[in-house]
C-alpha positions in Angstrom: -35.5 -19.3 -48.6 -34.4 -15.9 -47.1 -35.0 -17.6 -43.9 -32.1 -19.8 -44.5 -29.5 -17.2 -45.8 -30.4 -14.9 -42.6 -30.2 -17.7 -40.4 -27.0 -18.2 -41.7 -26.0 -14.7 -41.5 -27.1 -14.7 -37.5 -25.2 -17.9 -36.8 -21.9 -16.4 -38.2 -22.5 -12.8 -36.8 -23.2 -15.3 -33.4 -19.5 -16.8 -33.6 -17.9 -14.0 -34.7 -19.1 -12.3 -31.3 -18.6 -15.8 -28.8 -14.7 -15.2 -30.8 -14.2 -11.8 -29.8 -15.5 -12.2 -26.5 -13.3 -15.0 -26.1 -10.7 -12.8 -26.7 -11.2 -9.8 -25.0 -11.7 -11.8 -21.8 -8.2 -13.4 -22.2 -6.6 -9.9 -23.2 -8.6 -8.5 -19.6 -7.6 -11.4 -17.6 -4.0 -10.9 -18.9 -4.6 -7.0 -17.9 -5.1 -8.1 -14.3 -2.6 -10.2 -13.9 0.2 -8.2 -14.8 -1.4 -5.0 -12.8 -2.5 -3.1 -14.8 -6.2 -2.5 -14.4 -7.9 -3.2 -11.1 -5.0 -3.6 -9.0 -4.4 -7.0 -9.6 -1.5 -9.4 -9.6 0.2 -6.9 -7.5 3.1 -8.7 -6.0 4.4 -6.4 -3.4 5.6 -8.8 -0.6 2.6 -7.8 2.0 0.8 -11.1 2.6 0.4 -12.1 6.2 3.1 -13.7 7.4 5.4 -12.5 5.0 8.0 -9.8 5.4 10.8 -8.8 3.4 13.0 -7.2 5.9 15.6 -6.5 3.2 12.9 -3.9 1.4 12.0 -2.1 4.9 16.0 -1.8 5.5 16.2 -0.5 1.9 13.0 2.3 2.5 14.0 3.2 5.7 17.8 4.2 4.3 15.5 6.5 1.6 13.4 8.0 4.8 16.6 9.1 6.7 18.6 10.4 3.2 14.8 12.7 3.3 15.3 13.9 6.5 19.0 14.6 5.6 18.1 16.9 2.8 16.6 19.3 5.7 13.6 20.7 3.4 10.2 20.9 4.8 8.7 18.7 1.3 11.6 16.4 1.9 10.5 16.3 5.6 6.5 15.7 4.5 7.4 13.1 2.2 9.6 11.3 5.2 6.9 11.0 7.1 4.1 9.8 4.6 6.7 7.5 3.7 7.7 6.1 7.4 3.9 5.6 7.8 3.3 3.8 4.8 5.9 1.6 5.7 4.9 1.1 9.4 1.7 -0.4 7.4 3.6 -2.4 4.6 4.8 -4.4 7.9 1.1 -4.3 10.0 -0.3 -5.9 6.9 2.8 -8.7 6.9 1.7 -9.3 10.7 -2.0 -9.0 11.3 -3.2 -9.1 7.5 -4.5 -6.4 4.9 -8.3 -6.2 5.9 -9.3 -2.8 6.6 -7.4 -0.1 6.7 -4.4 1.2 8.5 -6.3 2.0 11.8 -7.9 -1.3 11.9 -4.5 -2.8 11.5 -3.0 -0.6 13.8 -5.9 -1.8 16.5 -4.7 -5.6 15.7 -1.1 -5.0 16.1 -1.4 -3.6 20.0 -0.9 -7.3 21.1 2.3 -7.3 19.3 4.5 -3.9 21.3 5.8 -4.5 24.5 5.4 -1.4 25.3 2.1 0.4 25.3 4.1 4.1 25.4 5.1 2.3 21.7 2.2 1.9 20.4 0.4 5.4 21.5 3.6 7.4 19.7 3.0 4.5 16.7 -0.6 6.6 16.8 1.4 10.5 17.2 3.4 9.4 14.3 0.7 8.5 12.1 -1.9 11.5 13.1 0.7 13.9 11.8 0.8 11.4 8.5 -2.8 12.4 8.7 -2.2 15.8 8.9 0.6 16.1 6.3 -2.1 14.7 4.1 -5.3 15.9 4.5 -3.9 20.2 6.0 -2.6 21.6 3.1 -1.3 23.9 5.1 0.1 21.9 7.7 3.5 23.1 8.3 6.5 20.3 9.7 9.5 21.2 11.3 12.8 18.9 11.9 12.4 18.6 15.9 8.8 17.6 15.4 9.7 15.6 12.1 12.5 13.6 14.1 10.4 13.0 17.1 7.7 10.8 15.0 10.3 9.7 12.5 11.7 7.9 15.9 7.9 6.8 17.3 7.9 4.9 13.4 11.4 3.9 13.7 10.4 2.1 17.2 7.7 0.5 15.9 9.4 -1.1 13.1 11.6 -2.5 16.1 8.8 -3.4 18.1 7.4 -5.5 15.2 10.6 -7.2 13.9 11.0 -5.7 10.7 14.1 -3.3 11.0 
């Protein structure tokens, strides 16, 4: 008869953990779609073929108010900022596999000018450099020059 009490016993302890499963999957699922754990149900307007031209006006007003402050961090930040939105658009026009040298190697069809699109590449080696030297140093001639080479390729590719 102890058979029968224990079997009881597993069936209940059995539900009880199908339940709580149950529920922690619906409290993770909920967890990803509102972004909080693994990146998901990010909405940033990036998907291909969609551009909000409205934010890239709004984040290139915040680059040039950086360069305005004349302060080598402000400067950094300009930059880093420029190149992440140069890829915010790449990602709207030739889609978000890889990373932003693979989209940059896509997006070469899309400058009329291939001068463009080599400074597009300046602009974003000294992103590179900004982030990876820590003791790279910037200065406002050189920070102006790629904050242009960005500002042209937002032209080139419709978004500003």
């Amino acid at each position: 008869m102890t058979g029968g009490v224990e079997g009881e016993i597993m069936d209940m302890t059995f539900i009880y953990l199908v339940l709580w499963a149950g529920i922690f999957a619906v409290i993770f699922a909920f967890m990803i779609k509102k972004g909080w754990i693994l990146g998901g149900g990010k909405t940033r307007p990036s998907a291909r073929g969609s551009l909000d031209r409205n934010f890239v006006q709004g984040k290139w007003q915040e680059i040039e108010v950086l360069i305005s402050q004349q302060k080598s961090s402000a400067y950094k930040v300009a930059v880093m900022d420029a190149d992440k939105l140069v890829d915010y658009v790449l990602k709207a026009k030739v889609g978000s596999d890889g990373n932003m040298s693979d989209r940059m190697k896509k997006s070469q069809k899309l400058f009329s000018n291939y001068a463009d699109y080599q400074n597009l590449w300046e602009a974003h080696k000294m992103r590179n450099s900004i982030a990876h030297d820590a003791e790279h140093e910037v200065y406002l001639v050189e920070v102006k020059k790629v904050i242009s080479y960005f500002e042209k390729a937002l032209r080139e590719l419709g978004a500003l």
